[in-house]
PALOVO-857340 format. One record per atom (N, C-alpha, C): z, x, y. Coordinates in steps of 0.02 Angstrom, whole numbers, padded with zeros to 5 digits, always signed. Example, Ala and Ser with C-alpha at 12.3 -4.5 7.8 and 13.67 -1.06 7.14 Angstrom:
<rs>
+00390+00660-00284 +00390+00615-00225 +00390+00660-00165 +00354+00642-00112 +00357+00684-00053 +00394+00645+00002 
</rs>
This chain:
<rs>
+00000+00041-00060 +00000+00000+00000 +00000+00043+00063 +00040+00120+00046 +00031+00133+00118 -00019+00183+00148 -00071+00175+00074 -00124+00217+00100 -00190+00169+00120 -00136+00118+00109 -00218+00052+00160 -00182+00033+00215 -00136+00044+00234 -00101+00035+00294 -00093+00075+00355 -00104+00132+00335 -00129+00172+00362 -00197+00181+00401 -00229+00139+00381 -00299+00138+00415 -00312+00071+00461 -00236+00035+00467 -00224-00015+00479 -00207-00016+00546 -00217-00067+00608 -00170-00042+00668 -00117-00116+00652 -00101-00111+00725 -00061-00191+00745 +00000-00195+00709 +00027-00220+00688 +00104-00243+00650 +00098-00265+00557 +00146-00177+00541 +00129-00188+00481 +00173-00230+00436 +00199-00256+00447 +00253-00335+00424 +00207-00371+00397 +00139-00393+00473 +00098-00478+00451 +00072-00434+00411 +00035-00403+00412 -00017-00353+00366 +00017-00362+00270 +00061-00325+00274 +00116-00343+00203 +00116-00408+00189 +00139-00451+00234 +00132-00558+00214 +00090-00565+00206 +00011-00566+00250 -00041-00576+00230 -00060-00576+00175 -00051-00502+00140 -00096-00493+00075 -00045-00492+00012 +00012-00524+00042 +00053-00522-00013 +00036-00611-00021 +00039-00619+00020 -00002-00729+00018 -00059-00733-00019 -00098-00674-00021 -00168-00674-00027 -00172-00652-00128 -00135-00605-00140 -00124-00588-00197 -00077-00657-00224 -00043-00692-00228 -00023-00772-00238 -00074-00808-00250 -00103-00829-00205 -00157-00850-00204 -00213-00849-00264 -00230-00789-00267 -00256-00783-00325 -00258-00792-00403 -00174-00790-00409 -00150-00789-00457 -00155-00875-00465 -00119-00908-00406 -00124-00992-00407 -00184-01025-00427 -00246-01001-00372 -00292-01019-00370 -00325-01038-00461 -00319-00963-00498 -00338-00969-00550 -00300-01004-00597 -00239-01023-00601 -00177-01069-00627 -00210-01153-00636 -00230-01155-00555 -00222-01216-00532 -00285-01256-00549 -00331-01235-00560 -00404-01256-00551 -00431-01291-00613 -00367-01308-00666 -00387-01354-00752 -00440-01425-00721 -00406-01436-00660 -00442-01517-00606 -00507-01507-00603 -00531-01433-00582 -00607-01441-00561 -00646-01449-00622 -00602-01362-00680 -00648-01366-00724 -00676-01459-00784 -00638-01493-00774 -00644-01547-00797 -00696-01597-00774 -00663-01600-00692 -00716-01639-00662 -00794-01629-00639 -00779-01557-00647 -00859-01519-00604 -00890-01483-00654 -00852-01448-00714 -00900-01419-00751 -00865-01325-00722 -00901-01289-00784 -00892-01202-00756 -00820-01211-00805 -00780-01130-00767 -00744-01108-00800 -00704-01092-00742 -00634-01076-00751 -00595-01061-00698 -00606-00987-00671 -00642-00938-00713 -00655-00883-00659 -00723-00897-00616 -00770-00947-00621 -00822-00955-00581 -00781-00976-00471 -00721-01018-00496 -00682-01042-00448 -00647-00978-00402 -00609-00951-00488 -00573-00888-00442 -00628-00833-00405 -00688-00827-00429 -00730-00765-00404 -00740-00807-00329 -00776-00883-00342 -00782-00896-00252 -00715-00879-00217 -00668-00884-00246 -00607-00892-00202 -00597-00807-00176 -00625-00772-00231 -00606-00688-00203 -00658-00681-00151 -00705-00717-00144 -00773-00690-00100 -00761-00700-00015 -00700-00766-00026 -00694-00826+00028 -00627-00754+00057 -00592-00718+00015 -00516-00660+00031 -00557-00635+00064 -00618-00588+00027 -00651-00528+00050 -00694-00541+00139 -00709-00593+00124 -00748-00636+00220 -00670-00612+00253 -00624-00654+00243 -00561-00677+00257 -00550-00586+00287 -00530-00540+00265 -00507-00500+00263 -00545-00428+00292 -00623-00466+00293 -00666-00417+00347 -00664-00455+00417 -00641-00498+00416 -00653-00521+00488 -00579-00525+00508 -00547-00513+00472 -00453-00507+00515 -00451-00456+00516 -00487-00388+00501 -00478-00306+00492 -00534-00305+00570 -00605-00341+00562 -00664-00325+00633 -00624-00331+00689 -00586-00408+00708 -00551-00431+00766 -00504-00394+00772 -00457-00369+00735 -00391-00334+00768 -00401-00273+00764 -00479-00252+00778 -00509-00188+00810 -00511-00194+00886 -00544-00256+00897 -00556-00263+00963 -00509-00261+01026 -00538-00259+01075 -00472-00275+01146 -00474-00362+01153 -00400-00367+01167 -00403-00439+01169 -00432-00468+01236 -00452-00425+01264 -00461-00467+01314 -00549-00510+01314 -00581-00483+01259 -00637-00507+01225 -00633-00584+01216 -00582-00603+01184 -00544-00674+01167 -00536-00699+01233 -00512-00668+01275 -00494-00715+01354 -00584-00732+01366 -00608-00671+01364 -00672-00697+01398 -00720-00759+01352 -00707-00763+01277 -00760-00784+01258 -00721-00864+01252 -00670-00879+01262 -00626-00925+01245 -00651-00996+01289 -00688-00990+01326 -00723-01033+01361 -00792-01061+01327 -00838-01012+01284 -00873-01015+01251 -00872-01046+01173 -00804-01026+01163 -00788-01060+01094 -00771-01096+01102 -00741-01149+01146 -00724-01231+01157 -00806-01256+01140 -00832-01236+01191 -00916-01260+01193 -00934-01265+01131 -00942-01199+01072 -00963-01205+01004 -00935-01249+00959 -00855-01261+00976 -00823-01289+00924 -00836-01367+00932 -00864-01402+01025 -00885-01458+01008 -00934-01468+00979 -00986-01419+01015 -01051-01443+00943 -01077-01452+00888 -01013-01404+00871 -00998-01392+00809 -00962-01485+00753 -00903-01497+00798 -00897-01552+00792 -00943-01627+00789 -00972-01608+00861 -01036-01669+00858 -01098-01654+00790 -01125-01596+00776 -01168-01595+00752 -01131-01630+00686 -01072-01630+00649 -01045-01628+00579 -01031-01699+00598 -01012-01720+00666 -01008-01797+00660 -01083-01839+00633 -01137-01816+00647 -01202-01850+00637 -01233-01821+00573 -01227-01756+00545 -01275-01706+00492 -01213-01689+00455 -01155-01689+00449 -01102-01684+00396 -01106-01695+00335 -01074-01665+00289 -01072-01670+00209 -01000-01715+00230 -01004-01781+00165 -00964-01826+00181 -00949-01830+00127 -00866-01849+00120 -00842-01825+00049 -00774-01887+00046 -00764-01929-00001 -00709-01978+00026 -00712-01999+00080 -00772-02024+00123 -00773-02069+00164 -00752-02039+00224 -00779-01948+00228 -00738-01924+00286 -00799-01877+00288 -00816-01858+00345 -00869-01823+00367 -00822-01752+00415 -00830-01720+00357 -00771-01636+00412 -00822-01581+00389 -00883-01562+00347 -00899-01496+00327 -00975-01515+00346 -00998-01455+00351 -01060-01434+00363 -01083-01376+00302 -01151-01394+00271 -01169-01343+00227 -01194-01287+00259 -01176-01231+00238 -01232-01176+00272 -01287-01162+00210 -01340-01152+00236 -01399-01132+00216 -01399-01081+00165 -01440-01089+00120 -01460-01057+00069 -01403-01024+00024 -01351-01008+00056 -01284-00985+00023 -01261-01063-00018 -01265-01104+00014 -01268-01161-00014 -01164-01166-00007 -01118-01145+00045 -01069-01144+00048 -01062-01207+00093 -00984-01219+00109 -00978-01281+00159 -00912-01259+00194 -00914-01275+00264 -00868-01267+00310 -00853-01328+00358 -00758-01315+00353 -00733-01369+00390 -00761-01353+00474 -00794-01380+00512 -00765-01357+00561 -00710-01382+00640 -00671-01415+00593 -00609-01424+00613 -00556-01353+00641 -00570-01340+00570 -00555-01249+00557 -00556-01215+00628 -00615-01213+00644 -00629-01158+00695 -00620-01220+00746 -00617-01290+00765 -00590-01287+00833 -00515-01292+00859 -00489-01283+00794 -00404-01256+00783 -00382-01198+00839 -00433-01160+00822 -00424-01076+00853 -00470-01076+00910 -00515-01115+00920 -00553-01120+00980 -00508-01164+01049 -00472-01213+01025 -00440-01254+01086 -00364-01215+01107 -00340-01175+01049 -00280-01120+01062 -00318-01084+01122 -00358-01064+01094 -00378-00971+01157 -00390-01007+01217 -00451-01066+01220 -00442-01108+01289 -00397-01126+01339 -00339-01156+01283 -00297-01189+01332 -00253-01128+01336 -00243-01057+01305 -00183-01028+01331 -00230-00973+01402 -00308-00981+01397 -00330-00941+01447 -00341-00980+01509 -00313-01058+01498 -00319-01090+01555 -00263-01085+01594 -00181-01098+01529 -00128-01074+01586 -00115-01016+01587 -00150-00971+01588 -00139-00877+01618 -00185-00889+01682 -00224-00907+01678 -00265-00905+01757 -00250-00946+01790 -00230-01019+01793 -00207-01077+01828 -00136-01085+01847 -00111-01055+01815 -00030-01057+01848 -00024-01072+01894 -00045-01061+01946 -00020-01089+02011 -00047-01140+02052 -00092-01174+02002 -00133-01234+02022 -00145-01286+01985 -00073-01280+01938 -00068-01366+01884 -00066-01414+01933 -00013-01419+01985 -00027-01480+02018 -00094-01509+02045 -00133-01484+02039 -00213-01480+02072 -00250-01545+02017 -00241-01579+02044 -00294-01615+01961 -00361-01592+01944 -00387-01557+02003 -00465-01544+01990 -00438-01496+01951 -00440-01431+01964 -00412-01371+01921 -00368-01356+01884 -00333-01387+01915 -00268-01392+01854 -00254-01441+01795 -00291-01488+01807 -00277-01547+01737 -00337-01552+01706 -00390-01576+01716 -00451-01588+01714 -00498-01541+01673 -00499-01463+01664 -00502-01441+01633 -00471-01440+01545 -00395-01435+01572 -00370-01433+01524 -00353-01513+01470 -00354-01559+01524 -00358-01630+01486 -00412-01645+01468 -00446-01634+01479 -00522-01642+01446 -00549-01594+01379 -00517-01541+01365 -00524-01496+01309 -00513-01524+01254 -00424-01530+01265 -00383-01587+01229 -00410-01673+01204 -00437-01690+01236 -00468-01753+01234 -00517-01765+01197 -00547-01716+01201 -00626-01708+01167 -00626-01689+01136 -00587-01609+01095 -00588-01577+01019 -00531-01656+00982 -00490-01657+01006 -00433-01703+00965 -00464-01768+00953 -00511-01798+00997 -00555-01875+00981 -00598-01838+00927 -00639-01810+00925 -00690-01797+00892 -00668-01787+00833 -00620-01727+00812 -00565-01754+00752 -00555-01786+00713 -00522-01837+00774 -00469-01902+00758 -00525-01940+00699 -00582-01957+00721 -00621-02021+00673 -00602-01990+00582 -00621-01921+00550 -00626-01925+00493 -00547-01864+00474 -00509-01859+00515 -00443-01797+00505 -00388-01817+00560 -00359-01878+00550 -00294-01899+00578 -00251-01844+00584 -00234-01807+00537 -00176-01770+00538 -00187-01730+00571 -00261-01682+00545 -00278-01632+00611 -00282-01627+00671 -00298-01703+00687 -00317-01708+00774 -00226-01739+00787 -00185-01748+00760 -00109-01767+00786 -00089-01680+00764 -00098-01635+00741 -00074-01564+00721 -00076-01517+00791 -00147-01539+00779 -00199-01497+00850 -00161-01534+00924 -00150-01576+00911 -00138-01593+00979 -00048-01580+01013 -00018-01587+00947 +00049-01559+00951 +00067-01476+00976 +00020-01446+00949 +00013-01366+00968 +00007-01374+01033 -00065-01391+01054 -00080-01424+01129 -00007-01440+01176 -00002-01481+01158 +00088-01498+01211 +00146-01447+01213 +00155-01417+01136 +00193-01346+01132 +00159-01300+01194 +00126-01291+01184 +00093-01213+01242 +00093-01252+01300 +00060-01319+01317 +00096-01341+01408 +00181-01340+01426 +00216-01366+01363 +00270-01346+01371 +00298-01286+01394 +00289-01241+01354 +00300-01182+01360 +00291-01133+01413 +00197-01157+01435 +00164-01144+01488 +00222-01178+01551 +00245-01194+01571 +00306-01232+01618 +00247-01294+01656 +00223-01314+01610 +00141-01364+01629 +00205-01416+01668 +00176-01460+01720 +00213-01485+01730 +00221-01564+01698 +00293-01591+01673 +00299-01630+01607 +00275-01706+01647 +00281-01705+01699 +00242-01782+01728 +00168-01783+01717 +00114-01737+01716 +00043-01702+01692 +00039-01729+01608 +00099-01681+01580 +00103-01693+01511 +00101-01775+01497 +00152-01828+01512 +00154-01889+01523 +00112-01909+01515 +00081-01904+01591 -00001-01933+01606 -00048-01910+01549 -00061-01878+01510 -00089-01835+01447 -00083-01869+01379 -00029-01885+01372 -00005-01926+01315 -00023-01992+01305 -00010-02018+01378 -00029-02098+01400 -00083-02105+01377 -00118-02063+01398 -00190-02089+01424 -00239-02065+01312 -00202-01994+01308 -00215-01989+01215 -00193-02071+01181 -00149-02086+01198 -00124-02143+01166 -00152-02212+01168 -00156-02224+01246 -00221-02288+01266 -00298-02270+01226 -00334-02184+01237 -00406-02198+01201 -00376-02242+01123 -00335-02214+01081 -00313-02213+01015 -00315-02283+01021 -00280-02328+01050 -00267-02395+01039 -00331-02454+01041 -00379-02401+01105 -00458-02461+01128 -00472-02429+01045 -00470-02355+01018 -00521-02357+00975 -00495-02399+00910 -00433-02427+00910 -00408-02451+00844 -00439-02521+00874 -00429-02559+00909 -00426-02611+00914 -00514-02632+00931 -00554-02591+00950 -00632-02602+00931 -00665-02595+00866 -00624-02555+00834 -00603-02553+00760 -00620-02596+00722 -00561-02644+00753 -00547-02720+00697 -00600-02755+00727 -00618-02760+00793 -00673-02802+00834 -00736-02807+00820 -00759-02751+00801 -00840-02744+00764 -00819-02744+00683 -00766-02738+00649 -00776-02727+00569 -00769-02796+00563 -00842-02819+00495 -00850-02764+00450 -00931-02707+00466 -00951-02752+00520 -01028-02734+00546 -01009-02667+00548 -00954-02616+00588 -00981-02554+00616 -00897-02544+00578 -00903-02482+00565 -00839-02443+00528 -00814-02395+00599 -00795-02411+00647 -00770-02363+00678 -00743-02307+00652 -00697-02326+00636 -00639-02271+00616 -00637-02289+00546 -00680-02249+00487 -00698-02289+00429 -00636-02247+00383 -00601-02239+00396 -00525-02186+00365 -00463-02220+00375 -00473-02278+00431 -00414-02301+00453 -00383-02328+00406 -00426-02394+00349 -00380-02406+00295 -00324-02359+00256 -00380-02307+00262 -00339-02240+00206 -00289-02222+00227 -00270-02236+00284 -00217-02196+00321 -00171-02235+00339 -00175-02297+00341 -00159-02366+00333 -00089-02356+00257 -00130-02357+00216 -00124-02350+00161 -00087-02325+00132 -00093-02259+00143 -00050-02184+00140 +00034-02201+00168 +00035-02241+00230 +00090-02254+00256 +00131-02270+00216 +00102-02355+00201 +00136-02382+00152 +00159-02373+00092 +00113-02326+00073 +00140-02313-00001 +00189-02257-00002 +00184-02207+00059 +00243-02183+00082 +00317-02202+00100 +00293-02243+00133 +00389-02296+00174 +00373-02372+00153 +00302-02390+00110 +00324-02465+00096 +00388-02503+00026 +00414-02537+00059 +00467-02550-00002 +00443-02592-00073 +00379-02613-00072 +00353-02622-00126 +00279-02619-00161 +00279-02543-00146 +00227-02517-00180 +00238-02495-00270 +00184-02501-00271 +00194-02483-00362 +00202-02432-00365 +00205-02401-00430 +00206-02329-00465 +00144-02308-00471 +00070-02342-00488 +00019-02336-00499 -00010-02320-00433 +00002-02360-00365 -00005-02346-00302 +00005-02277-00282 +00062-02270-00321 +00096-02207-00266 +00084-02150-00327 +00052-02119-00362 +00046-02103-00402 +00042-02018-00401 +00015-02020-00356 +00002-01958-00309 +00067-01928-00295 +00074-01942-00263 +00140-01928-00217 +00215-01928-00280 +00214-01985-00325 +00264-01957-00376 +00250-01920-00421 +00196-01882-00426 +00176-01828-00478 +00205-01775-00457 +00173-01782-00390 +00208-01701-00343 +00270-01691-00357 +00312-01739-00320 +00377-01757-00327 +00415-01735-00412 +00386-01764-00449 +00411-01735-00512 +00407-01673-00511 +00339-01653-00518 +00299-01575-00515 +00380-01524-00496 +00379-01534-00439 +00435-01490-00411 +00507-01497-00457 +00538-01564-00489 +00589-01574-00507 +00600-01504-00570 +00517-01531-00602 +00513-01518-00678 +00530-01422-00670 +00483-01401-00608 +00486-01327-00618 +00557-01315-00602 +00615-01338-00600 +00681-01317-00592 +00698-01254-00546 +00750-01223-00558 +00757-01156-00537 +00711-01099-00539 +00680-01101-00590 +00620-01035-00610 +00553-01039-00642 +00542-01122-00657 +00467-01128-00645 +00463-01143-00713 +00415-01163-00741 +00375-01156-00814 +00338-01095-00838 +00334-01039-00769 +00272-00988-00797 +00217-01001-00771 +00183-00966-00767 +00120-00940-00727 +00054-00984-00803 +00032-01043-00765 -00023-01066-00815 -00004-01119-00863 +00068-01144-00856 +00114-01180-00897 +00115-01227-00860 +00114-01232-00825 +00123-01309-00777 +00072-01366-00784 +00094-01432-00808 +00057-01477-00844 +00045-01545-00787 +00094-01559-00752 +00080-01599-00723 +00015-01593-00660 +00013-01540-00667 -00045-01508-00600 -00107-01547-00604 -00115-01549-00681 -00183-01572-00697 -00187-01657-00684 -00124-01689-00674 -00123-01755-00656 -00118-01749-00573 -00122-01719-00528 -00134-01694-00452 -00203-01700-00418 -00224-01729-00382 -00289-01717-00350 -00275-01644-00308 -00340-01620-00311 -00342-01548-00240 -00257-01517-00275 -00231-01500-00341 -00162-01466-00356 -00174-01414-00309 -00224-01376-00309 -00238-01304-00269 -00251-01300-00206 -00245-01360-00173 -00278-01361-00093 -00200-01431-00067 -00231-01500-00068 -00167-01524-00032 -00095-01539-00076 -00099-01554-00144 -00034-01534-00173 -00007-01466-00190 -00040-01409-00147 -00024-01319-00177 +00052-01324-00203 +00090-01352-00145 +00159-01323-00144 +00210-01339-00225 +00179-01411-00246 +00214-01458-00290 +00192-01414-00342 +00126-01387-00374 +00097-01365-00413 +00119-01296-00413 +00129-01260-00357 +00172-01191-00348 +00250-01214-00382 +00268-01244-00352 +00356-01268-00394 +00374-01257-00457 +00292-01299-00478 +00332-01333-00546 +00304-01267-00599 +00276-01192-00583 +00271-01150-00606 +00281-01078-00585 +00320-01081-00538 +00372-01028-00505 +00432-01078-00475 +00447-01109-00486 +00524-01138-00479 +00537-01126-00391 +00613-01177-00397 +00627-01153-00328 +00661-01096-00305 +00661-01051-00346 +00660-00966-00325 +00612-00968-00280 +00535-00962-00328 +00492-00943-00299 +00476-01004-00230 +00469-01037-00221 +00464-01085-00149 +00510-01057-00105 +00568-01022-00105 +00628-00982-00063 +00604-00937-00026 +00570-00913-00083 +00518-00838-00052 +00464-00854-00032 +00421-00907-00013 +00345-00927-00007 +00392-00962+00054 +00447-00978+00069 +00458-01005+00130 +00467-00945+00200 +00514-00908+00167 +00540-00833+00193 +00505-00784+00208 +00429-00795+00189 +00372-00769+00187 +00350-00812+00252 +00354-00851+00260 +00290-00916+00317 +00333-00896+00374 +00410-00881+00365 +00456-00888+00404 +00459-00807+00461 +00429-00763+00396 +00441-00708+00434 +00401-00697+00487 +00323-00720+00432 +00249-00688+00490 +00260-00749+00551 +00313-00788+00551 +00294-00843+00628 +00360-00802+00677 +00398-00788+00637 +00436-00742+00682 +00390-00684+00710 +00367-00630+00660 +00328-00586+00691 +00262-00568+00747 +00233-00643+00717 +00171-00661+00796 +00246-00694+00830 +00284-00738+00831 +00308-00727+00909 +00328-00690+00954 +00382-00615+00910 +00365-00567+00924 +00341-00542+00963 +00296-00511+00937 +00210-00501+00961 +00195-00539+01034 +00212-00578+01029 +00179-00628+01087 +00232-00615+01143 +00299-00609+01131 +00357-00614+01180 +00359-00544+01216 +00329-00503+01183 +00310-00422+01189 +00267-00385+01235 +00224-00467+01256 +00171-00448+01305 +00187-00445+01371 +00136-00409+01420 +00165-00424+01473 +00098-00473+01502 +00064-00496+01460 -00013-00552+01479 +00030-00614+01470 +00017-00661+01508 +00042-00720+01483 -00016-00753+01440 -00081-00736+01435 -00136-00782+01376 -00103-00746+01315 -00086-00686+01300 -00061-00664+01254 -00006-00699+01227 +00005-00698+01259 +00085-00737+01239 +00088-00808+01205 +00043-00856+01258 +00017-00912+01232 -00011-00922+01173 -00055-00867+01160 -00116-00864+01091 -00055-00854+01048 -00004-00815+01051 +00020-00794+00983 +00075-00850+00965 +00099-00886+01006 +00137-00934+01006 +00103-00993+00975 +00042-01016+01003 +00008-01054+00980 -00024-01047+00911 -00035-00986+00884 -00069-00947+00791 +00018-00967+00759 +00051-00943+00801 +00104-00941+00743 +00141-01017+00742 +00119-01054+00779 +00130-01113+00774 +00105-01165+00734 +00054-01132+00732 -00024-01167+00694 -00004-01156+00600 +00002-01078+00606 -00002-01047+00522 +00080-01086+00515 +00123-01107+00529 +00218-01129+00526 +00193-01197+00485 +00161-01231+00538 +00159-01313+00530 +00117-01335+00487 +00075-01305+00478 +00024-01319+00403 +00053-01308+00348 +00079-01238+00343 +00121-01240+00291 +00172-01275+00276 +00219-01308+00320 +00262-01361+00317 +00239-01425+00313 +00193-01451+00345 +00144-01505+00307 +00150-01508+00268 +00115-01475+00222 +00103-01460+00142 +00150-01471+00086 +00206-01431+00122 +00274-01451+00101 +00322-01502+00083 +00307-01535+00164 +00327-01588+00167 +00296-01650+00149 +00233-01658+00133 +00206-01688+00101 +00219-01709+00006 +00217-01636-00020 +00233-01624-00077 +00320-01654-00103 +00350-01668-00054 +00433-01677-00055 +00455-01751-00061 +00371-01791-00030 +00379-01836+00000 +00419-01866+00073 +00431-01800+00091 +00436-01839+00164 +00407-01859+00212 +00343-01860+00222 +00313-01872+00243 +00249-01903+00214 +00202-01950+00240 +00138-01969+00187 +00110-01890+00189 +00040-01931+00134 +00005-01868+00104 -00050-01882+00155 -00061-01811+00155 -00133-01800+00227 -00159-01739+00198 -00223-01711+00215 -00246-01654+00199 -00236-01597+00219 -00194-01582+00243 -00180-01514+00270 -00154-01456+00212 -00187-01402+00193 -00189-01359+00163 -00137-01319+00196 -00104-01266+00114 -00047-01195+00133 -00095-01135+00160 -00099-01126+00243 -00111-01067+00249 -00128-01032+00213 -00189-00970+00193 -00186-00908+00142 -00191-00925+00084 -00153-00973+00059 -00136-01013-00001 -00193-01047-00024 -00209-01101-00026 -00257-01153-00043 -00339-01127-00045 -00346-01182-00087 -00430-01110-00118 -00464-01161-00062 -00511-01145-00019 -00523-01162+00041 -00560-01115+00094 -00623-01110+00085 -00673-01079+00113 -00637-01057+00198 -00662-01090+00241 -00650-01094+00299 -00585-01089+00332 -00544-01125+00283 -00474-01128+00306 -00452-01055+00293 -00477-01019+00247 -00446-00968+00231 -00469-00891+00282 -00535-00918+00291 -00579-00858+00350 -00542-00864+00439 -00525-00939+00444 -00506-00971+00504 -00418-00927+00490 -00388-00938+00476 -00316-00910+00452 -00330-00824+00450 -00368-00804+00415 -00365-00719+00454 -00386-00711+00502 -00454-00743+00533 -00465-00706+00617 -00406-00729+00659 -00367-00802+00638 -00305-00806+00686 -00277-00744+00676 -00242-00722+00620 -00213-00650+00624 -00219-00612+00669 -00315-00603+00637 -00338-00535+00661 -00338-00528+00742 -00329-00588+00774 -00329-00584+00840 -00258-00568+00864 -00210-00594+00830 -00145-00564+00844 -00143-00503+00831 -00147-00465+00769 -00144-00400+00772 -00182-00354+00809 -00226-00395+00859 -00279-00359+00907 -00238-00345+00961 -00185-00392+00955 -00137-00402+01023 -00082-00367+01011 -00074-00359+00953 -00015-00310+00927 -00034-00232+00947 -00105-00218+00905 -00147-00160+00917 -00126-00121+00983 -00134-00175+01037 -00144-00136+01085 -00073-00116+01112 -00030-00152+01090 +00061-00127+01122 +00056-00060+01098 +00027-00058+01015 +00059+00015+00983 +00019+00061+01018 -00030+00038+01030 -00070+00114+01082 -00053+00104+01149 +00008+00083+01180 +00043+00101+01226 +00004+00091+01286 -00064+00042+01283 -00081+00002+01325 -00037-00048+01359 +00001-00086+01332 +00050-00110+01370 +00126-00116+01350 +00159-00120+01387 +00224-00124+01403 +00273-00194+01410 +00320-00187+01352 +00352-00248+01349 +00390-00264+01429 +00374-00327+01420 +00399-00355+01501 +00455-00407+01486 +00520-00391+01510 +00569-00418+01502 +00583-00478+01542 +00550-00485+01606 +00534-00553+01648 +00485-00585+01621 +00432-00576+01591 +00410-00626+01560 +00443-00662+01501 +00470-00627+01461 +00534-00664+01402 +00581-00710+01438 +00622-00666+01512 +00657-00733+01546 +00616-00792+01591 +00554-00771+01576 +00511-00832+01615 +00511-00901+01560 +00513-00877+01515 +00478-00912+01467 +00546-00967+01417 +00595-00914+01427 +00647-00937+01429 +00696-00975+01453 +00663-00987+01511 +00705-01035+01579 +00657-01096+01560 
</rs>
């Protein structure tokens, strides 16, 4: 390890989590995948080889970016809002549609598919934290100061919202964290929420107004659904079926698991390897192992904050607050999903979950932090102790 670390810059902690998530992963990935080979055909190393190909992308492009100067990210961060809507619109109209939800786009001739949700995760972070590093002193301004930034928000999180509820309420929670934080002012915020909350309500209630002619929001049942069988008091067993598998899943792996490949209920799990990871991790590394897969999520969000509190840039600060906010809450999703406390939604374990995009999108977040790390250790900048009590008040 420490002769690849060595060739390594930025903070060697995430570097160690990273590929210690990533080596998991692998091992899961290939565990977990009895679901595909059944339903799709192949063999479970055809799964694990895509999944090593999806590390190796993953792990050249979190090694390219935390080469660079961050200030590359400030500049292009205006540009990647732009891509990530078109990106959005184009997948709203030309999307691969899968369960009644239109989120991936095929790429060409590779014949692969990408969320790109994914990338406007990390595209509306760098935006909105390069909007409050340069605007600070002109939030009260609605032209410049709101308008920009409510409109970013508005438009990646609607566009979203139609086929990824959870993502566009995830994404938008980060969003309010960094105005928070940013000292945005909370009557702005208000007005922000209101007004997220009013589109949400015309679009539910045009919804019911044109169906069955036009499907607005053609997910809403599902999510509808999900609730109930979550907090309704008389849903069946067959209903909820999902959700008490997991639930067992975890009971059954006890203290130390069944073993690596032993775990039976997995195969009664939809996505065991993507949105039930955690239940399917349980019930074959026990809750030892979930202690350490927590202590692990726990460290690298300490370490980008770190990182971030370290700066004396305030976009820096923002970006790393906002990655390590991002990689915390997905993984706790996941979690909490699997526990049942919460309904089931799609949000994948960081690093974890065999998952093209999600997994490439999750190292350049890194790699951009350790770009930001990079540059403290080469003594480009200097920890600023008024910005920690700025941020702190």
């Amino acid at each position: 390890m420490k002769s690849v670390l060595k060739y390594l810059g930025g903070d060697k902690g995430i570097w160690i989590i990273v590929f210690l998530l990533m080596l998991i992963s692998l091992v899961c990935v290939f565990s977990f995948v009895p679901i595909l080979v059944k339903t799709e055909g192949g063999s479970p190393f055809k799964y694990l080889f895509k999944h090593v190909i999806y590390i190796v992308i993953g792990i050249a492009v979190m090694y390219y970016l935390h080469r660079l100067d961050p200030k590359y990210f400030s500049k292009l961060s205006k540009f990647g809002l732009i891509m990530a809507v078109f990106l959005l619109i184009f997948t709203f109209f030309f999307g691969v549609t899968i369960n009644n939800a239109s989120r991936w786009i095929k790429i060409p001739i590779v014949g692969l598919t990408f969320q790109t949700s994914d990338f406007a995760k990390l595209a509306l972070i760098l935006y909105i934290s390069k909007q409050l590093a340069v605007k600070k002193d002109n939030f009260l301004d609605w032209k410049t100061g709101f308008v920009p930034i409510a409109s970013a928000i508005v438009v990646i999180c609607g566009l979203i919202f139609k086929d990824n509820f959870s993502t566009a309420v995830l994404l938008a929670t980060i969003a309010f964290l960094l105005l928070f934080v940013g000292k945005y002012p909370l009557k702005r915020i208000g007005v922000l929420v209101a007004g997220g909350l009013g589109l949400v309500s015309i679009a539910v209630l045009l919804h019911f107004a044109l169906k069955p002619d036009i499907e607005l929001i053609p997910r809403l049942d599902t999510w509808v659904s999900r609730y109930t069988k979550a907090f309704g008091e008389e849903t069946s067993i067959i209903e909820n079926a999902q959700a008490i598998n997991a639930e067992l899943a975890i009971h059954v792996g006890g203290l130390f698991g069944e073993g690596v490949g032993k775990g039976r209920l997995k195969e009664y799990l939809p996505e065991a390897y993507a949105d039930f990871f955690f239940s399917s991790f349980v019930e074959e590394f026990g809750i030892f192992g979930a202690v350490i897969l927590i202590l692990l999520y726990m460290s690298l969000m300490y370490r980008i904050f770190r990182i971030g509190l370290k700066a004396d840039k305030l976009f820096h600060t923002y970006v790393c607050i906002g990655i390590g906010s991002l990689l915390m809450l997905q993984a706790s999703i996941n979690m909490l999903v699997c526990t049942r406390i919460i309904p089931v939604t799609g949000q994948n374990i960081p690093f974890l979950a065999m998952g093209g995009s999600a997994m490439v999108t999750a190292c350049a977040a890194v790699g951009i932090v350790q770009s930001i790390a990079n540059q403290q250790n080469k003594g480009k900048v200097v920890s600023s102790p008024t910005l920690k009590n700025s941020i702190a008040e």
